[in-house]
LOMIMI-116865 format. One record per residue: x, y, z of N, C-alpha, C in turn; residue in one letter. Coordinates in steps of 0.05 Angstrom, whole numbers, plus 5000, padded with zeros to 4 digits. Example, Ala and Ser with C-alpha at 12.3 -4.5 7.8 and 13.67 -1.06 7.14 Angstrom:
 n.px n.py n.pz ca.px ca.py ca.pz c.px c.py c.pz code
 5264 4886 5156  5246  4910  5156 5264 4934 5156    a
 5257 4955 5142  5273  4979  5143 5258 5001 5157    s
This chain:
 n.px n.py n.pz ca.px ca.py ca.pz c.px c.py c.pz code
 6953 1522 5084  6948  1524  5055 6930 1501 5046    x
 6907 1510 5032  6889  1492  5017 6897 1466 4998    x
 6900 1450 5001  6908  1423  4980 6890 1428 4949    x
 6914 1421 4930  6904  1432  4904 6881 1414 4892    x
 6858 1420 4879  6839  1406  4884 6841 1396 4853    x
 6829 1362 4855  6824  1350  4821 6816 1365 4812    x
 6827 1378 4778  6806  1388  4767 6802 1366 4743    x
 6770 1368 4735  6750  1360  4720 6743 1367 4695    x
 6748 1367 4664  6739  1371  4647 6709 1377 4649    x
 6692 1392 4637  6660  1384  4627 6660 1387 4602    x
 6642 1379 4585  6635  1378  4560 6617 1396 4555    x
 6611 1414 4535  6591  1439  4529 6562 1440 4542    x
 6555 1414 4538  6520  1417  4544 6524 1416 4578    x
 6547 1397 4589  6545  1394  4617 6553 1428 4625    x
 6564 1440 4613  6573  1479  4613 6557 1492 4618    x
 6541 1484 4601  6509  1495  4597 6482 1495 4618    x
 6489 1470 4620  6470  1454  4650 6475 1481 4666    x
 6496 1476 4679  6518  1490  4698 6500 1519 4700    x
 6501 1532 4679  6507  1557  4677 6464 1570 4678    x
 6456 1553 4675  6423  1551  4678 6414 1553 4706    x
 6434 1534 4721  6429  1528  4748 6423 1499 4758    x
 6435 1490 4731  6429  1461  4747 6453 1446 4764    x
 6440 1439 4793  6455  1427  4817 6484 1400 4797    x
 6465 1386 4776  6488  1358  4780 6497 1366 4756    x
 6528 1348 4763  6538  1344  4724 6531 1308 4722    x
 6531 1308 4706  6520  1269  4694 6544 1264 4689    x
 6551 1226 4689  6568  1215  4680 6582 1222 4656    x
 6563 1228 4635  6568  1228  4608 6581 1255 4606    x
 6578 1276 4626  6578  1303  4626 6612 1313 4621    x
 6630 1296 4642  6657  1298  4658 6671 1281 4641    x
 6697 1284 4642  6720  1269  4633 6732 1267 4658    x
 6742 1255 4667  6770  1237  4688 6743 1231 4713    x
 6764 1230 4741  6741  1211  4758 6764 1228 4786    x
 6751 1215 4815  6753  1218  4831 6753 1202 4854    x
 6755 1212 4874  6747  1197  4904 6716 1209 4907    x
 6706 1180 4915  6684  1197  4930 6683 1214 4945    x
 6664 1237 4950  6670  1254  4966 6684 1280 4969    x
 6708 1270 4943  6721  1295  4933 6710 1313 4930    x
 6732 1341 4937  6722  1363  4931 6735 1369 4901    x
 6725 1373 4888  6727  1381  4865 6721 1403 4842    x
 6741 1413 4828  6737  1436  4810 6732 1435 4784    x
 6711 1443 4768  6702  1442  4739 6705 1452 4720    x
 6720 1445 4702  6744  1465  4683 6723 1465 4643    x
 6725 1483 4633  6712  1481  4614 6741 1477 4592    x
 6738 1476 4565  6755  1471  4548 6784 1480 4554    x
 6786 1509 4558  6809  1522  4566 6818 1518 4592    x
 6814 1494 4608  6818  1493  4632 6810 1525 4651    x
 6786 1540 4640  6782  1553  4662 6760 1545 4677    x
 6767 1543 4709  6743  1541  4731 6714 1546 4724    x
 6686 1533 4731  6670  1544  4716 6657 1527 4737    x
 6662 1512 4756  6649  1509  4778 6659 1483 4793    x
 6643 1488 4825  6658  1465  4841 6630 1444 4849    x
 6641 1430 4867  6639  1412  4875 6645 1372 4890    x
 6624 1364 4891  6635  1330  4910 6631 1324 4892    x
 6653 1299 4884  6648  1279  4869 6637 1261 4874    x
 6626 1233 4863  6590  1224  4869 6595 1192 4857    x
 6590 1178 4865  6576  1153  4852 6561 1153 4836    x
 6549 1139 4815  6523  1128  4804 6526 1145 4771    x
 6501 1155 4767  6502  1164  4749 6502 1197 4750    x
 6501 1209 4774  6506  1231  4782 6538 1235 4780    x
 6552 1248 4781  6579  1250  4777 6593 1270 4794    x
 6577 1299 4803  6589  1309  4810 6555 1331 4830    x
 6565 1337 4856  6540  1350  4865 6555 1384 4864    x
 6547 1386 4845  6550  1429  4849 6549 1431 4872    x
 6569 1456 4884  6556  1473  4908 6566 1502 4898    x
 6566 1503 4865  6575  1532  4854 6592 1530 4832    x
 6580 1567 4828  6608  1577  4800 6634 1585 4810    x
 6633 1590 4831  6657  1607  4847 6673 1586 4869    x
 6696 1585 4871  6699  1556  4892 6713 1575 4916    x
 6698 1554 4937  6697  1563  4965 6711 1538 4978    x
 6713 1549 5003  6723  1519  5023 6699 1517 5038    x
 6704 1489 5041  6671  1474  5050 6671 1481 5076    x
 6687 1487 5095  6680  1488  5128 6659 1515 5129    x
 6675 1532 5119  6656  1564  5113 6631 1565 5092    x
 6629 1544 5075  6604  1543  5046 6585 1532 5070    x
 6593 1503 5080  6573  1487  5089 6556 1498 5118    x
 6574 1511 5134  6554  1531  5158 6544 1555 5145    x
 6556 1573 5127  6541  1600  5117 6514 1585 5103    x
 6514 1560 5087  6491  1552  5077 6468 1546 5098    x
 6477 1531 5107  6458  1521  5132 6445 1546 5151    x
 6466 1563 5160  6463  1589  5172 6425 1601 5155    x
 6443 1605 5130  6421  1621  5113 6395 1607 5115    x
 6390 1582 5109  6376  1571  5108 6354 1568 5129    x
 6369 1567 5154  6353  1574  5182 6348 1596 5176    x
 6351 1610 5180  6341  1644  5187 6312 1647 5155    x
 6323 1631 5143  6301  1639  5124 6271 1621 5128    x
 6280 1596 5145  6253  1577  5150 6238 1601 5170    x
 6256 1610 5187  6247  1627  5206 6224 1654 5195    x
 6231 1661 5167  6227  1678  5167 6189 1668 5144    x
 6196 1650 5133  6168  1644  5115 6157 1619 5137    x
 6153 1607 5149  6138  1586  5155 6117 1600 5182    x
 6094 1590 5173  6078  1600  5195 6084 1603 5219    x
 6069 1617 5242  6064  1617  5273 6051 1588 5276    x
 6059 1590 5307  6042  1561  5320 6059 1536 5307    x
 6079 1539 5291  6095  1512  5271 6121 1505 5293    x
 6126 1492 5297  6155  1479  5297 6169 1462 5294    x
 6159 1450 5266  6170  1436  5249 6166 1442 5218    x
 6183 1434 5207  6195  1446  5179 6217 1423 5178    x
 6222 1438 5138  6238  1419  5124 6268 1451 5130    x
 6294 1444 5129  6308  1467  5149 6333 1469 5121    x
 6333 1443 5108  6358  1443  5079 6344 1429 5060    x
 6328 1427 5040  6323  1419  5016 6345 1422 4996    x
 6366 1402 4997  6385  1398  4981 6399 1418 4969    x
 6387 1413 4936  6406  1432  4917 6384 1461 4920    x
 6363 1461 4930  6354  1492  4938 6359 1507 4960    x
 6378 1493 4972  6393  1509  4990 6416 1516 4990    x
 6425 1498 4956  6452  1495  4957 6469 1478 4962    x
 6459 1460 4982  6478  1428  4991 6460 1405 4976    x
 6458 1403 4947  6447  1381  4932 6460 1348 4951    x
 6437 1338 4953  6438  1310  4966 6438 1316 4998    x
 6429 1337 5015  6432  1335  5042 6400 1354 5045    x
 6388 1339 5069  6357  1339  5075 6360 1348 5107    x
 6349 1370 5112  6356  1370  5149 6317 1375 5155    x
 6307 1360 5161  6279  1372  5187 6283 1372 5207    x
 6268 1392 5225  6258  1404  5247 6241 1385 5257    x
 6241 1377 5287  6220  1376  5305 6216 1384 5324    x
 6208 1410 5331  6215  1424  5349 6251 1430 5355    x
 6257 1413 5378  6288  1412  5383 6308 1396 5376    x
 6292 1375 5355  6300  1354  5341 6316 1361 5317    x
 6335 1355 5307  6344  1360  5272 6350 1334 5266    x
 6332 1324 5246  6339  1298  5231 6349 1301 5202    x
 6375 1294 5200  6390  1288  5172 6384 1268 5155    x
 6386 1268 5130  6381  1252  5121 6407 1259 5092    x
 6423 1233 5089  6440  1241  5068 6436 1225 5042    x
 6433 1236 5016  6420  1224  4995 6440 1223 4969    x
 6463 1220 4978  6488  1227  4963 6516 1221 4985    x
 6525 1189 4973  6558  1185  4986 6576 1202 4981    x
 6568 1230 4970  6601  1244  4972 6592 1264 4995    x
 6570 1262 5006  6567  1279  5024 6583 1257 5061    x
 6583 1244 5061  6596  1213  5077 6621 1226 5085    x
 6645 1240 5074  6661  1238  5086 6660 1272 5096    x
 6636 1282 5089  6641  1300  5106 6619 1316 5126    x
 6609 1291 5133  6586  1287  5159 6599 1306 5183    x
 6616 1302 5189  6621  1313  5214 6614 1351 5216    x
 6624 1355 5187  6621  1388  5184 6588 1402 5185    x
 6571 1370 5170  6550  1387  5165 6538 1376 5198    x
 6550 1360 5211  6547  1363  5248 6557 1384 5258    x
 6579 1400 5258  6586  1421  5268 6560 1439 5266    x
 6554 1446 5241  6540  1472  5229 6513 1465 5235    x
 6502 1436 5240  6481  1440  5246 6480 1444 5286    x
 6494 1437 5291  6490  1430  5324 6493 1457 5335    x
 6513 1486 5312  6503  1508  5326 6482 1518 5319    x
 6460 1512 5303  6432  1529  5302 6419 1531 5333    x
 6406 1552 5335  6400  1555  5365 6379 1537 5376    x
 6358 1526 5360  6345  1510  5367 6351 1480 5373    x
 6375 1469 5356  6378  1438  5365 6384 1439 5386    x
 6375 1416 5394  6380  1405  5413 6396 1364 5408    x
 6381 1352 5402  6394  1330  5386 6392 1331 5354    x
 6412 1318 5347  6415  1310  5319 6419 1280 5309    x
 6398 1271 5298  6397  1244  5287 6399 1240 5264    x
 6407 1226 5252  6420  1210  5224 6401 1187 5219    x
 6387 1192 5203  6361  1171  5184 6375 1158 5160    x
 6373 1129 5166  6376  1117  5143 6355 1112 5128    x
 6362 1087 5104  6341  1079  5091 6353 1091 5056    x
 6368 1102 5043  6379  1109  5025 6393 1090 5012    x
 6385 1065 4990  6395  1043  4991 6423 1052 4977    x
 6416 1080 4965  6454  1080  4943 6471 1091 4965    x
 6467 1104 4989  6480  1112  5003 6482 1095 5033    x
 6473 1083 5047  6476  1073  5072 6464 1045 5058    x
 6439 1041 5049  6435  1005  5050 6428 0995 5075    x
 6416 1007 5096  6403  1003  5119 6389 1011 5134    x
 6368 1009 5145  6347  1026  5162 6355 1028 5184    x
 6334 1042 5201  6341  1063  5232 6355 1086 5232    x
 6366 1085 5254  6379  1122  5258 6405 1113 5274    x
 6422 1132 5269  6438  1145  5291 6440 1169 5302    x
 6438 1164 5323  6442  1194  5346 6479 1206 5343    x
 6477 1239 5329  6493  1238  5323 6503 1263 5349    x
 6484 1270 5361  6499  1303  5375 6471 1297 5389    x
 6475 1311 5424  6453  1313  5441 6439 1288 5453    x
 6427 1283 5472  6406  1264  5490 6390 1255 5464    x
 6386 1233 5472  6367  1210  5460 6334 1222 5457    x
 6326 1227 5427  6304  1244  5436 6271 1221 5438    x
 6281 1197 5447  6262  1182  5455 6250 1164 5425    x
 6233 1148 5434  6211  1135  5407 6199 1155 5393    x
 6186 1176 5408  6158  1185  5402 6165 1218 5408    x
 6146 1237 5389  6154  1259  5396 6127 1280 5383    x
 6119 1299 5408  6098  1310  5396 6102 1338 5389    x
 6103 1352 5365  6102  1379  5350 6083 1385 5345    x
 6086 1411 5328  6068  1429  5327 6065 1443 5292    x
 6042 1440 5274  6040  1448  5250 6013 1470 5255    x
 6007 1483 5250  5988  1509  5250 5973 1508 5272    x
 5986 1507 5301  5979  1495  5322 5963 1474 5334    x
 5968 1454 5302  5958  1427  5306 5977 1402 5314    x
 5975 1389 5339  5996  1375  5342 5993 1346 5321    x
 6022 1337 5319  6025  1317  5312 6047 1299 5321    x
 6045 1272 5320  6062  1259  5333 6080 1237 5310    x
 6106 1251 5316  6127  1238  5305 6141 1213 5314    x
 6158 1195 5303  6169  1179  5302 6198 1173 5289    x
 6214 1197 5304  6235  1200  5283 6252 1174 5278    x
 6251 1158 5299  6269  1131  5287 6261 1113 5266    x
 6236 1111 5262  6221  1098  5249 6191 1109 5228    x
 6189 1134 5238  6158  1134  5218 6178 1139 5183    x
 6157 1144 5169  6162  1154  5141 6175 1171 5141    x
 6202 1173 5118  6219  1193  5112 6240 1203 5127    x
 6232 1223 5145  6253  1225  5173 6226 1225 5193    x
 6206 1222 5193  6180  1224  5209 6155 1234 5205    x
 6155 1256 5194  6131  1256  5180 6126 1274 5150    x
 6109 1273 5125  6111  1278  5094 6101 1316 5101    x
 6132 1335 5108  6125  1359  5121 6116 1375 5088    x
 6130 1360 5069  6120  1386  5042 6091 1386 5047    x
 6069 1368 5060  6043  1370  5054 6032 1394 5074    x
 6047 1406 5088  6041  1418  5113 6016 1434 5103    x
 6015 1457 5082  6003  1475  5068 5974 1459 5063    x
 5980 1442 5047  5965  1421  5035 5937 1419 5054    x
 5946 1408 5072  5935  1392  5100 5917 1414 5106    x
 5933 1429 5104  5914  1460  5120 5892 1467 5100    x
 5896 1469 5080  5880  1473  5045 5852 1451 5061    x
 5858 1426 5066  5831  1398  5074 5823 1411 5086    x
 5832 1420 5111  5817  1430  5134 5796 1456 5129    x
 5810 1468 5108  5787  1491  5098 5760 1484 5078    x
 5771 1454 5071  5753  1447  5057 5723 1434 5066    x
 5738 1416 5097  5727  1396  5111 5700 1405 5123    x
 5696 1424 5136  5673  1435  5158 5645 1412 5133    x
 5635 1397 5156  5600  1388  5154 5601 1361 5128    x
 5631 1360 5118  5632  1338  5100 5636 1303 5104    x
 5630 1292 5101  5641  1268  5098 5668 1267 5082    x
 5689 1255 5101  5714  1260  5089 5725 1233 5086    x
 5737 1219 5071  5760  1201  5061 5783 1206 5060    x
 5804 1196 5069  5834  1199  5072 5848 1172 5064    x
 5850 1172 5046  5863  1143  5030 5894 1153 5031    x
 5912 1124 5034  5940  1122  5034 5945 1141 5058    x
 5921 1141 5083  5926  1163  5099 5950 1160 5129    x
 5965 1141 5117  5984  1137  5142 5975 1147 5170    x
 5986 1172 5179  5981  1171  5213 5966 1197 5220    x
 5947 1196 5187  5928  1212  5193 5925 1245 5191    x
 5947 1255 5186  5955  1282  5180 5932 1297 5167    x
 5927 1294 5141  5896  1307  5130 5872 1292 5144    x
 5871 1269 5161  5848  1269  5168 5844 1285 5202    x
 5865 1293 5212  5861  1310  5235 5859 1343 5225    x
 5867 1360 5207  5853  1373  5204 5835 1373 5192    x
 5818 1361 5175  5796  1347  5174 5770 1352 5199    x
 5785 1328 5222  5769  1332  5241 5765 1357 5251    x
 5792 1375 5263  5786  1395  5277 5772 1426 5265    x
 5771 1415 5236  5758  1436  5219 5715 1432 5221    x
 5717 1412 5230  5690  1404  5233 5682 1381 5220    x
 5694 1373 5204  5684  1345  5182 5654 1327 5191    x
 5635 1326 5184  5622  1300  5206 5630 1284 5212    x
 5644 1264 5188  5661  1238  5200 5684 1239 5178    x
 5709 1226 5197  5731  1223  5171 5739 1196 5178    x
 5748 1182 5157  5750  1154  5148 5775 1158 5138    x
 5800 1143 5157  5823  1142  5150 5843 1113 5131    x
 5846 1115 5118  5841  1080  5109 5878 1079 5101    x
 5891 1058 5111  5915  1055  5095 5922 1024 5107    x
 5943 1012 5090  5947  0989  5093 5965 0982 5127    x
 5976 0999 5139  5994  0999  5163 5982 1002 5188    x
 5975 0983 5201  5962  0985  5228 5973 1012 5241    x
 6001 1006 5252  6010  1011  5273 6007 1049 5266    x
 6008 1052 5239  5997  1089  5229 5982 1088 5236    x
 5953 1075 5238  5929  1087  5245 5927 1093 5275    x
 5944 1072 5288  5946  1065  5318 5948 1097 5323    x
 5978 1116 5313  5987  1136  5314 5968 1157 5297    x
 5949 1150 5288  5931  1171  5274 5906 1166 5298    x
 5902 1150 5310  5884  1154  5337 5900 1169 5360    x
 5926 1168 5366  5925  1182  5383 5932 1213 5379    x
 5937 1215 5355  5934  1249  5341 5910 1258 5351    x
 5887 1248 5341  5857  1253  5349 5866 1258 5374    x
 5869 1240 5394  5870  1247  5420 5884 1271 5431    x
 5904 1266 5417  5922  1286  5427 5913 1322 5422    x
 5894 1325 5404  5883  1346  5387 5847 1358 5403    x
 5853 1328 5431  5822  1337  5438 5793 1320 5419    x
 5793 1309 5397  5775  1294  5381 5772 1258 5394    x
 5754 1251 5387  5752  1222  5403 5758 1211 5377    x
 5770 1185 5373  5783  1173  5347 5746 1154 5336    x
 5737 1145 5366  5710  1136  5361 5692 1147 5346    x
 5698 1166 5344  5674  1184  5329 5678 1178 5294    x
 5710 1169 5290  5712  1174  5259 5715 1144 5255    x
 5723 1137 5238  5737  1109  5235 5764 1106 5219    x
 5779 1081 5217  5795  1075  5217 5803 1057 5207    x
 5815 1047 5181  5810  1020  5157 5838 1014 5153    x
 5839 0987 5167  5869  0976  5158 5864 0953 5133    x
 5875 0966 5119  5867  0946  5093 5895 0962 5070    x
 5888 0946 5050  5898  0954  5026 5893 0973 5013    x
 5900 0994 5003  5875  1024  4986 5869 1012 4963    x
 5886 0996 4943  5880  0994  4928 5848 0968 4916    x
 5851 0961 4943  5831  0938  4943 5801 0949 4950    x
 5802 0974 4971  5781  0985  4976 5769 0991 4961    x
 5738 0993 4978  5718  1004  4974 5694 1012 4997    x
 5688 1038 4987  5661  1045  5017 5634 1043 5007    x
 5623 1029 5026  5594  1033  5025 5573 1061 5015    x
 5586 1082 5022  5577  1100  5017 5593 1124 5003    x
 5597 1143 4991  5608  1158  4974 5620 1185 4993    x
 5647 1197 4991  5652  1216  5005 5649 1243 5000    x
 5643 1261 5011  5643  1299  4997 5669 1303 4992    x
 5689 1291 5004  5716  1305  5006 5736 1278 5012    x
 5742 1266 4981  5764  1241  4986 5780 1254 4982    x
 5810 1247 4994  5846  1249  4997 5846 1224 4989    x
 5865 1232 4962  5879  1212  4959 5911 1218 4951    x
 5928 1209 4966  5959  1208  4973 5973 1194 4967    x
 5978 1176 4948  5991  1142  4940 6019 1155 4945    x
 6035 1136 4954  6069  1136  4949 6078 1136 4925    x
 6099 1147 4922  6104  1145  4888 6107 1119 4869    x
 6097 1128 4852  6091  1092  4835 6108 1089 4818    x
 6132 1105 4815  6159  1100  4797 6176 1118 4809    x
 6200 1101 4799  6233  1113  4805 6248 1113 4789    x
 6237 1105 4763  6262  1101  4736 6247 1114 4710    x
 6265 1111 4691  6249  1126  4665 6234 1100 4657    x
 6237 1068 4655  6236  1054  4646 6201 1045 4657    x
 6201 1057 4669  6165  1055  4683 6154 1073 4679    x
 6153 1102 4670  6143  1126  4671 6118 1111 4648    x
 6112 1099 4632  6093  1088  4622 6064 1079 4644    x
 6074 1055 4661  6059  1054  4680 6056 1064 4698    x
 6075 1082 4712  6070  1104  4736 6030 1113 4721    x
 6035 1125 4693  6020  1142  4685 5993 1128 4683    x
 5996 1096 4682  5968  1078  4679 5962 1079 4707    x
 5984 1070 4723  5968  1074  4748 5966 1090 4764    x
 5966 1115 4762  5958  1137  4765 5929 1141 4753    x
 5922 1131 4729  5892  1134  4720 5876 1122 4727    x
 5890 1093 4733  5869  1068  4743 5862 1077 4772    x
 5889 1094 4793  5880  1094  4817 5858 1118 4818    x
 5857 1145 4794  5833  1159  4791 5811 1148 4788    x
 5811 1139 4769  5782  1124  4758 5772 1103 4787    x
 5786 1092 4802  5767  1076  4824 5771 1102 4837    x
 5782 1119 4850  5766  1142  4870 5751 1164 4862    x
 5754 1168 4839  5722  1177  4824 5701 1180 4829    x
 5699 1142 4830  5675  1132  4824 5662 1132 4860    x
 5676 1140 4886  5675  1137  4911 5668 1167 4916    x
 5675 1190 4893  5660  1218  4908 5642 1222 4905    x
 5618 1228 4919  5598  1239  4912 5591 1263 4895    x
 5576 1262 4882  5567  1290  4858 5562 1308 4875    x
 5584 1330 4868  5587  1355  4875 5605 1356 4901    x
 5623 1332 4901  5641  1334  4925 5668 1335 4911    x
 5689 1337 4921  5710  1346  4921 5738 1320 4923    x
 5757 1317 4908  5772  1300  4906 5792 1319 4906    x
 5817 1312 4931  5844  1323  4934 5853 1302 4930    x
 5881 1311 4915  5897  1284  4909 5924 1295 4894    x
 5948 1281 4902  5969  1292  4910 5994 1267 4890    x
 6020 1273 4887  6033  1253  4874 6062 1266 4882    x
 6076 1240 4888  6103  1251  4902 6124 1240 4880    x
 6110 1237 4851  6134  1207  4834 6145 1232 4818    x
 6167 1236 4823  6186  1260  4809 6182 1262 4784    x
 6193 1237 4771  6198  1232  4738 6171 1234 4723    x
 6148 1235 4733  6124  1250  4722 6112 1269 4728    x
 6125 1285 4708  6117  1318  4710 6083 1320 4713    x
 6081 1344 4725  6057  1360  4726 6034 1354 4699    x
 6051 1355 4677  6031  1344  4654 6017 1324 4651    x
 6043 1302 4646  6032  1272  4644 6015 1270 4672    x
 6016 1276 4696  6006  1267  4712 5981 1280 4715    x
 5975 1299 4709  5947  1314  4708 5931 1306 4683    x
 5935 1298 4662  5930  1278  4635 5922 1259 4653    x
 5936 1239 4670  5932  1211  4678 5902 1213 4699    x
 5903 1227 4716  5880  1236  4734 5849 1241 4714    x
 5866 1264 4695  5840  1271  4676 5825 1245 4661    x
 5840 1223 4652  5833  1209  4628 5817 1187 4656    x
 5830 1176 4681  5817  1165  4707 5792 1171 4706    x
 5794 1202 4712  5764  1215  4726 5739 1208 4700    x
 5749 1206 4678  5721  1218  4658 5707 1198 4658    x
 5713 1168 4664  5698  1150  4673 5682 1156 4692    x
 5681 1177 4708  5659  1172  4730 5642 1204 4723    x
 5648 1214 4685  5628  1238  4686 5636 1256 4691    x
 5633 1293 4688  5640  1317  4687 5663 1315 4707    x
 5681 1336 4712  5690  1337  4731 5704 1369 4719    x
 5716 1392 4741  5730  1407  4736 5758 1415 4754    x
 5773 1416 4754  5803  1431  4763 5792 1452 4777    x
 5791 1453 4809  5789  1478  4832 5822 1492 4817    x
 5851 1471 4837  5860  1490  4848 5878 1472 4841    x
 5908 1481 4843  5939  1466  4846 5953 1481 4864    x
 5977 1461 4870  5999  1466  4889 6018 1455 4887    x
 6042 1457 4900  6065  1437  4902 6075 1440 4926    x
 6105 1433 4939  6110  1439  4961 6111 1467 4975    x
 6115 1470 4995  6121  1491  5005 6140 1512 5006    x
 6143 1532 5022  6174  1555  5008 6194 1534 5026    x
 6195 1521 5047  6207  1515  5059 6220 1481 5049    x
 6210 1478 5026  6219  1464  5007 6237 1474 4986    x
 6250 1496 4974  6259  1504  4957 6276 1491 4944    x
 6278 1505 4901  6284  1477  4889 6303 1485 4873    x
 6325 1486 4866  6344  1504  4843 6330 1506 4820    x
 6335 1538 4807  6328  1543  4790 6323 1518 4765    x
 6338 1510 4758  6337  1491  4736 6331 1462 4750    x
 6330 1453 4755  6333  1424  4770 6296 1414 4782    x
 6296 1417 4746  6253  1403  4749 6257 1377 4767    x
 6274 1356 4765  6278  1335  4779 6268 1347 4806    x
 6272 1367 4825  6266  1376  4854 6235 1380 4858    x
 6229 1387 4835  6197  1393  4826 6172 1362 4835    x
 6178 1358 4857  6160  1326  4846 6140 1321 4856    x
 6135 1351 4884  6109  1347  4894 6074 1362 4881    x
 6066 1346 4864  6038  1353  4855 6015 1355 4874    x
 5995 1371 4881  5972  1371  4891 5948 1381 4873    x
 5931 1370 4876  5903  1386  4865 5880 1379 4881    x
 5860 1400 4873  5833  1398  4881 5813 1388 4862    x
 5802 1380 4852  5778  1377  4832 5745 1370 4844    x
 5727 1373 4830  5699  1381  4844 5684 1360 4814    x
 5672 1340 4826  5662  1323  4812 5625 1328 4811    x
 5624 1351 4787  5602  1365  4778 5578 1347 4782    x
């Protein structure tokens, strides 16, 4: 028999949230409290059920996993289940890597699973998901493809420490080479960015490469090189990879290699981006910055420097070349942040809007929950 679970007051608007589709309830949302980790039930005025979920730290309070309450051993593999079969079913040929749980669009708000090939790297972004690690190890270790499963830190509200743990399967080494539209790339699940490499751009990347053929290309904030290898293998004449981290470019030379391209042929700038500058002007700059805010209390400057970092790469494309440029900072929507680029660019003269994007299907984001919304891309063509 099931243990009777806390139930939770909500307040109307948190009812409301709920009932839209949004994954969290807020502090302000709930009356009484819990254990972390709790499984928990969400009672509206009349104490009727109206949805479940883990109870949460911070200012999150409670992570939905529904209107209907389930037991987590059967929610947490049927979710995961689904979720495979559906990467399977939208992500290109020639791929074998992907994002495999995008949180609350899969349903498990605060839990991140990627693919590398036979790799599954977790990543948990929510302590009520902590005490029940072991389950979402069961459910992942039967998908047919793992082979190991590793645990990525770096989540300061949740772990407060970097590296990995090997949680299921053989040690899958330092270094690890996959496969995106049968372009390899080389991972670093203990250590590169995120759990190893920025996979929402996958689409993106491929978009450069259609752009690249006979251009002079720029790849700013270009870590280990991802848009500047399809880039190369699309034809580019030269691509110029520039980011502040040696040891990325180290790993964006041996992509080249690994892909058949000589790294000699292009170049390679360890410096600061924001300090840069080229001698000569590019047909086709990338520009990629990390996100420049995490609170509401900056969304002011996220939005200046977002313009200031337009307005200097602007002024670096050549007339009638092409500026991709991308923004991962959640809390500035699609608006303000396309405003911030626009008001950048007009300093350097005409410019027009090609094309937009965001992540991929294999990113998916709950209906209501714009917060999931945070990956921006565009094209623009500097008349």
């Amino acid at each position: 028999m099931s243990p009777r679970l806390t139930r939770l007051p909500l307040n109307r608007d948190a009812i409301k949230a709920l009932r839209r589709g949004h994954p969290w309830v807020y502090r302000d949302g709930v009356r009484g409290s819990a254990s972390v980790g709790d499984h928990v039930v969400l009672t509206d005025s009349r104490d009727k059920v109206v949805a479940h979920g883990l109870f949460d730290l911070g200012a999150i309070a409670v992570r939905v996993l529904g209107l209907e309450q389930q037991e987590l051993p059967g929610l947490i593999a049927r979710r995961i289940q689904a979720a495979d079969r559906f990467r399977f079913a939208v992500v290109g040929g020639e791929t074998d890597t992907w994002r495999v749980i995008n949180g609350a669009g899969d349903g498990l708000p605060g839990v991140v699973l990627d693919r590398y090939g036979g790799l599954a790297v977790l990543r948990i972004y929510s302590k009520a998901w902590v005490p029940h690690l072991q389950l979402l190890i069961n459910a992942i270790q039967g998908l047919a493809w793992v082979e190991t499963i590793l645990r990525r830190f770096g989540v300061r509200s949740v772990d407060g420490k970097k590296g990995s743990e090997r949680l299921f399967g053989p040690d899958p080494g330092d270094s690890k080479v996959v496969l995106e539209h049968g372009v390899k790339l080389l991972v670093r699940p203990h250590h590169g960015q995120k759990t190893g490499l920025f996979l929402d751009q996958r689409e993106n990347r491929r978009r450069v490469g259609e752009l690249a053929p006979g251009r002079r290309v720029v790849n700013l904030f270009g870590y280990n090189g991802g848009f500047s290898i399809y880039a190369a293998l699309a034809g580019a004449a030269r691509v110029e990879t520039v980011d502040i981290a040696a040891a990325a470019l180290e790993d964006a030379k041996e992509i080249f290699r690994l892909n058949g391209i000589d790294p000699d042929r292009h170049a390679f700038v360890a410096c600061d981006v924001f300090k840069w500058t080229s001698k000569t002007q590019a047909d086709l700059l990338i520009c990629d910055p990390p996100s420049l805010t995490h609170g509401k209390s900056s969304d002011g400057a996220a939005r200046r420097a977002y313009r200031d970092l337009a307005e200097k790469v602007g002024q670096q494309v050549a007339k009638q070349g092409l500026l991709a440029t991308a923004s991962c900072t959640a809390r500035l929507d699609r608006g303000a942040w396309e405003q911030a680029i626009a008001e950048g660019l007009a300093t350097s003269g005409p410019w027009s809007w090609l094309e937009g994007s965001g992540a991929p299907a294999d990113h998916p984001v709950a209906l209501a929950h714009s917060e999931g919304r945070y990956l921006k891309f565009a094209v623009l063509r500097r008349r």
